[in-house]
N, C-alpha and C positions, 0 to 999 in steps of 0.2 A: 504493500500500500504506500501510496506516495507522501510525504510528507511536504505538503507548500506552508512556506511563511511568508509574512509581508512584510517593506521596508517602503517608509515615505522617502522622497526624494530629497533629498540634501543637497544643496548647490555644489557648495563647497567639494563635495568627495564623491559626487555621483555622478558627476559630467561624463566622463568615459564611459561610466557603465551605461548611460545611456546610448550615448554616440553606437557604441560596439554593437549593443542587441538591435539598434534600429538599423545598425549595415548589415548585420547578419539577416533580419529578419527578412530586409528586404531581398536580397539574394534568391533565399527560399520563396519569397512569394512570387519572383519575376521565373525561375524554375516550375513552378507550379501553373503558371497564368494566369493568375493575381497580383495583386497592387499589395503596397506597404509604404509607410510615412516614410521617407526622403529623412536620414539623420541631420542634413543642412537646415532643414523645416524646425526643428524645435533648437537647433544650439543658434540657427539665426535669430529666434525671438528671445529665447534665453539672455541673451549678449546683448540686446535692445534696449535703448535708452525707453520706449514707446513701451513695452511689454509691466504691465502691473505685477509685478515678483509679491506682491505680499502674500501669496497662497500658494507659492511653489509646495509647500509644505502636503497641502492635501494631494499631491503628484504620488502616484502611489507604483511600486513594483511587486511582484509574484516572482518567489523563488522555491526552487528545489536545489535545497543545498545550498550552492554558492553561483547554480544557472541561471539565469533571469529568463523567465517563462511567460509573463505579462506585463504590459507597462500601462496605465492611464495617466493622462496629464491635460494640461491645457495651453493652446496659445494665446488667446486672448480669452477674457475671463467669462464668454459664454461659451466657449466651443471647447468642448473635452473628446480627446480622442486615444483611441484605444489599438493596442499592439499585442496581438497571444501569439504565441508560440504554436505551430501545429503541433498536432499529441496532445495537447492540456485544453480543448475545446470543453472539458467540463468545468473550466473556470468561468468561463464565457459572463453565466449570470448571476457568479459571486465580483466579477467586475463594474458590470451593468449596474447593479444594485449598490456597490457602493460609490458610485459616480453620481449615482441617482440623490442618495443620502448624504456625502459630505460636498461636491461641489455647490455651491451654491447659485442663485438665480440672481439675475442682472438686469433688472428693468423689465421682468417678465421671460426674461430671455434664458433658456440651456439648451444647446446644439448637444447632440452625440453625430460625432463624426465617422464613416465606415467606410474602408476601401475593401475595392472590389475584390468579394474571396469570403470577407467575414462574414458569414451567412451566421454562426453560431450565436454571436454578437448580436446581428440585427434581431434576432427571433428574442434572444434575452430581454432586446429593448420593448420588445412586442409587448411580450410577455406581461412587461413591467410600464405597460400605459404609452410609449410611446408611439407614432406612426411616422412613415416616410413624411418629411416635407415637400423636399426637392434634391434634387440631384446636380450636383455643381458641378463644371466641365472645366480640365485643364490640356491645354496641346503640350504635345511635345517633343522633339526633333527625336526618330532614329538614326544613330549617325552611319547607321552600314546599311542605309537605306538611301535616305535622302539627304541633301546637300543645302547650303546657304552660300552663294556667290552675290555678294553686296558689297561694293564698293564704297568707301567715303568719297561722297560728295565734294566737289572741288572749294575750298574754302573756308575748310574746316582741319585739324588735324587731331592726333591721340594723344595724351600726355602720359607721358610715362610715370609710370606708378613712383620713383625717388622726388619725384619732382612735382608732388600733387599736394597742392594749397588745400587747409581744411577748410578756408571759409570758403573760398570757390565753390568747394562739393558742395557743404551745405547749405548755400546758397542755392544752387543745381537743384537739390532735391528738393529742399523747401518752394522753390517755384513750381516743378514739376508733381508734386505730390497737395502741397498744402495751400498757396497765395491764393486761390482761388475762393477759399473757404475762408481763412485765417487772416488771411491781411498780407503786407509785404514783409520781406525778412530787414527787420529792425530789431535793433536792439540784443542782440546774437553773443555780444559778451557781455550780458549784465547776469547774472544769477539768479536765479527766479525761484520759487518753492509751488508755482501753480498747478496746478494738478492737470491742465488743459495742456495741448500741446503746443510748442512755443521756438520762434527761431533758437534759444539757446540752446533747448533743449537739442533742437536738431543739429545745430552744433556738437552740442555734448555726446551724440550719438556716433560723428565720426571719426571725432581728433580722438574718443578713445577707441575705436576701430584702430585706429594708423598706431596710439601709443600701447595701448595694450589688445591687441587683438583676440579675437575667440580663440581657446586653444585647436581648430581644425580650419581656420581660414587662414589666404594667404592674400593680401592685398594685391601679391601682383599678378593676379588672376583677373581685376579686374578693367573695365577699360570708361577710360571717362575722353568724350569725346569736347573740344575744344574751339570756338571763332577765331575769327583774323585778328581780332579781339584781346582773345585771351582767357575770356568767358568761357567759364563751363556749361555747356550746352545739352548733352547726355552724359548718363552716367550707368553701368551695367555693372553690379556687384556678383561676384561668381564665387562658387564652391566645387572645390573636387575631389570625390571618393572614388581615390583609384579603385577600390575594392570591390564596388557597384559598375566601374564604369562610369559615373555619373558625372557631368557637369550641370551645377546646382546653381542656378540665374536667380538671384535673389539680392537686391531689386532692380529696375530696370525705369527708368524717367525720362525724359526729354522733357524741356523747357517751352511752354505753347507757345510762342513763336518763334518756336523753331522745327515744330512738328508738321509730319508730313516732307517730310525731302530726305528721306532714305538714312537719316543716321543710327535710329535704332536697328536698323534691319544691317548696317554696316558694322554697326557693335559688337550682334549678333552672332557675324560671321567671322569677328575675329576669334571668337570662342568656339566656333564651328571647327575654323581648322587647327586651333592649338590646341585643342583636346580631342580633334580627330586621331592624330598625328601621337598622340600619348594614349592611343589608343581607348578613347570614350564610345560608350556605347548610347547613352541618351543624353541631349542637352537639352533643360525643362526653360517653359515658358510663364504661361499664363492661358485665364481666361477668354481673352478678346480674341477676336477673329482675324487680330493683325497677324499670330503667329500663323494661322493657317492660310494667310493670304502671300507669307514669305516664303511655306515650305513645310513648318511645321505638318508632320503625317500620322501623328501616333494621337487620339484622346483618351484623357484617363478621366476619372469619376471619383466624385464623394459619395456617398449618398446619407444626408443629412435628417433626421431622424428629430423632432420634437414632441413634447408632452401634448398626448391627444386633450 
């Protein structure tokens, strides 16, 4: 008879063992043909100045012995998502249940997240009141399939990763992700304690990317593209697990006006062939239909589950 115990997640001393079980598990499920969470997916919000940490705690693991067998966790504070080990499918709806009972609700709000495969899981959530929502779609490049040949735009160049200004980027991003919403990026080195999100913050997000990085990323992975200017214009943050094969796109922006003339699709492609060439077997995208309008050929799926 097996003996499972459980271990909340501890920032500090649990990062690898995360990382590990989510490379390994995915392995198994891309063998099997099924999906599994991307270990770039959670040590990228982990490392986020944007990510609310005050509940890492309720992040819970399933072991036999010393093997990690199950993981629940959250990235943002209404979406909890769930990782078993195949063989231990009778954990399924002593996980469900306790997602159910110690995560908490957010304005109404708890996602159960399910990639495609966890059937034992969804049935758990069944079970226990919840229904399918919706079904969220991601593309994403096979690379022993299909290709990306894009070009930078004449007018524009790359800057190389020793030579990358923090306020540039976050500036880059802050335009590309938030002025639209938030306002313009002022005031970037005053200190704030605001709970909203805020040029500093966004600051503070990448000068400690460049000074202390995630223990599995590598800045010069990524690629920020630049005007005649000087201006940083796009920005494409990348992860790679040689072990999956994976190059992990996480995030990806352009500045609106300067969208539409081919620089993210130029970004793209420089990740295309630097980790073709290191032998990658997926580069992931996104939701939007830009990825499949460049090449992207592969869809993968959530399938999102809330309380009936």
């Amino acid at each position: 008879m097996r003996t499972i115990r459980t271990k909340q997640f501890q920032v500090l001393t649990d990062i690898d063992m995360a990382w590990d079980f989510l490379v390994e598990m995915y392995n198994i499920a891309l063998s099997e043909g099924k999906e599994s969470i991307k270990a770039p997916f959670f040590e990228y919000a982990l490392t986020s100045a944007w990510m609310n940490k005050n509940y890492l705690y309720l992040s819970r693991f399933w072991l036999e012995e010393d093997l990690v067998v199950g993981f629940v966790f959250y990235e943002n504070l209404t979406d909890i998502y769930f990782v078993l080990r195949p063989g231990y499918e009778e954990l399924a709806e002593e996980m469900v249940v306790y997602a159910k009972d110690a995560f908490y609700e957010w304005n109404g709000e708890k996602n159960f997240m399910f990639s495609k495969g966890q059937k034992e899981l969804m049935e758990a959530a069944e079970k226990n009141g919840y229904r399918l929502a919706y079904i969220d779609k991601t593309h994403v490049l096979d690379m022993t399939k299909a290709e990306l040949n894009f070009e930078l735009p004449e007018g524009f160049h790359f800057v190389k990763p020793k030579d990358v200004d923090p306020v540039k980027l976050a500036r880059c991003t802050w335009k590309g992700f938030n002025e639209w919403e938030l306002g313009p990026f002022l005031d970037w080195d005053v200190p704030n304690d605001r709970s909203d999100w805020t040029p500093h913050k966004s600051y503070t997000d990448v000068i400690s990317n460049i000074m202390a990085p995630p223990p599995h990323f590598k800045d010069e992975y990524d690629v920020i593209i630049a005007n005649e200017e000087g201006d940083y214009v796009c920005y494409s943050g990348m992860w790679w697990v040689p072990e999956n094969g994976l190059a992990y796109m996480e995030p990806l922006c352009t500045i609106p006006e300067y969208a539409h003339r081919g620089l993210a699709a130029a970004a793209l492609t420089v990740h295309y062939r630097r980790f073709k060439e290191m032998g990658g077997k997926l580069l992931t995208g996104g939701g939007s239909e830009f990825y499949k309008k460049i090449g992207y050929d592969v869809e993968e799926y959530s399938w999102v589950y809330k309380k009936a």
